[in-house]
N, C-alpha and C positions, 0 to 999 in steps of 0.2 A: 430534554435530550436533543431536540430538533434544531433547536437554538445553538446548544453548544457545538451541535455536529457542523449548521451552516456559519460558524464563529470558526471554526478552525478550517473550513474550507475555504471561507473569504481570508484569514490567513495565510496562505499556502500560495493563494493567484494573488494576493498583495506580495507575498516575496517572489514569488516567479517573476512578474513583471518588473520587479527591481533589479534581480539580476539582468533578467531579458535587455531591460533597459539600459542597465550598466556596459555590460559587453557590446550592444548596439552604440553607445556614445562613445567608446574605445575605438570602433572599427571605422564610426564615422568622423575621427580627431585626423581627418586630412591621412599625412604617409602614417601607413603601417609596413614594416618588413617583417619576414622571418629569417629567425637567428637557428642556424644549428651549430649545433653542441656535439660534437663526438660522447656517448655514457664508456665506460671502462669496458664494456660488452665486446666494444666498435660500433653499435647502434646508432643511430643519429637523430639527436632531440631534437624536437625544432617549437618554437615559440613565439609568437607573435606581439611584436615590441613596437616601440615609437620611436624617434630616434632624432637628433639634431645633430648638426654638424658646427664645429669649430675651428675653424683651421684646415688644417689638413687631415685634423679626428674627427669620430663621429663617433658619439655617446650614446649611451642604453641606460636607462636609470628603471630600478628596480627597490622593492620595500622590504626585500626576502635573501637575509644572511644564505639561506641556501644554496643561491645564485654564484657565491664564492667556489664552492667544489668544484663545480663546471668549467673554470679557467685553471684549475690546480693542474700542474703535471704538463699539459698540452693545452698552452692558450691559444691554437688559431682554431678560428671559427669560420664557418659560412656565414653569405648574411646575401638575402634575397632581397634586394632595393631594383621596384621599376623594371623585373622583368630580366635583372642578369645578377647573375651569381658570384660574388667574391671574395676571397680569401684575405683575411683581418688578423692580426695578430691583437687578445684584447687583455686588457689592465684593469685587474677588478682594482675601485678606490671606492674602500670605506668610506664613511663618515657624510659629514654635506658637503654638499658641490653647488654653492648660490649661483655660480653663472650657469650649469645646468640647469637647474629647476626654471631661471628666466628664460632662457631660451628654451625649455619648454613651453612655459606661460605663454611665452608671448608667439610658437609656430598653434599648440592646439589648444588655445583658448578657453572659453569654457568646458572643453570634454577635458581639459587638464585639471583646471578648478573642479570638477566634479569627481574624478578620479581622487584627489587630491581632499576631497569633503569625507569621501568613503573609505580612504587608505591614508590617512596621516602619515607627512613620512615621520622615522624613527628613528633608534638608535642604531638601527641594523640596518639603516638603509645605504645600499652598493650603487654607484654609477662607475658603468663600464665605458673605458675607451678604448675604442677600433683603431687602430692604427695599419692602414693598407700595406698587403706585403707585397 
């Protein structure tokens, strides 16, 4: 019984430290911002994203169809980059986005590939574009 007990406790701090781990290699992938979301309430989401820039856009790639709701209705968003706050009007796009994904690759390098080992993307995966208002 001893055994099983310390077999699901070294269980428990093996996936602790994976998530721990996980979130830590997210926050240390160089820029993070936070993205708020207006909820239907008027509350305001906020979520912390990675984010590249193209152009005159700047992308948010996400693996979670649910991410779509958040632009229905009212797509401008806040977005927290570096300390100032500003207002995006954003374009959920379905499907893959190969120049995305590379210019992820290639700003957070391995915390992408890792991300990317633990979250395959999918068929539901959304990349959003910012476009400044």
């Amino acid at each position: 019984m001893k055994r099983v007990l310390l077999g699901i406790v070294a269980l428990a701090a093996a996936a602790a430290v994976l998530v721990l781990g996980h979130l830590a290699v997210i926050e240390m992938g160089r820029e993070v911002v936070t993205l708020r979301t207006q909820r239907a309430d008027g509350t305001w989401q906020q979520t912390r994203l990675w984010i590249v820039d193209e152009g005159a856009s700047s992308w948010l790639h996400s693996a979670g169809a649910d991410w779509l709701a958040r632009f229905e209705g009212d797509p401008v968003v806040e977005l927290e980059r570096a300390g100032a706050v500003r207002k995006y009007r954003a374009h959920a796009a379905p499907g893959p986005h190969p120049q995305v994904d590379r210019l992820l690759r290639e700003k957070y390098g391995l915390a992408d590939r890792w991300v990317r080992t633990l979250a395959p993307d999918t068929d539901d995966t959304i990349a959003v574009r910012l476009d400044p208002l």
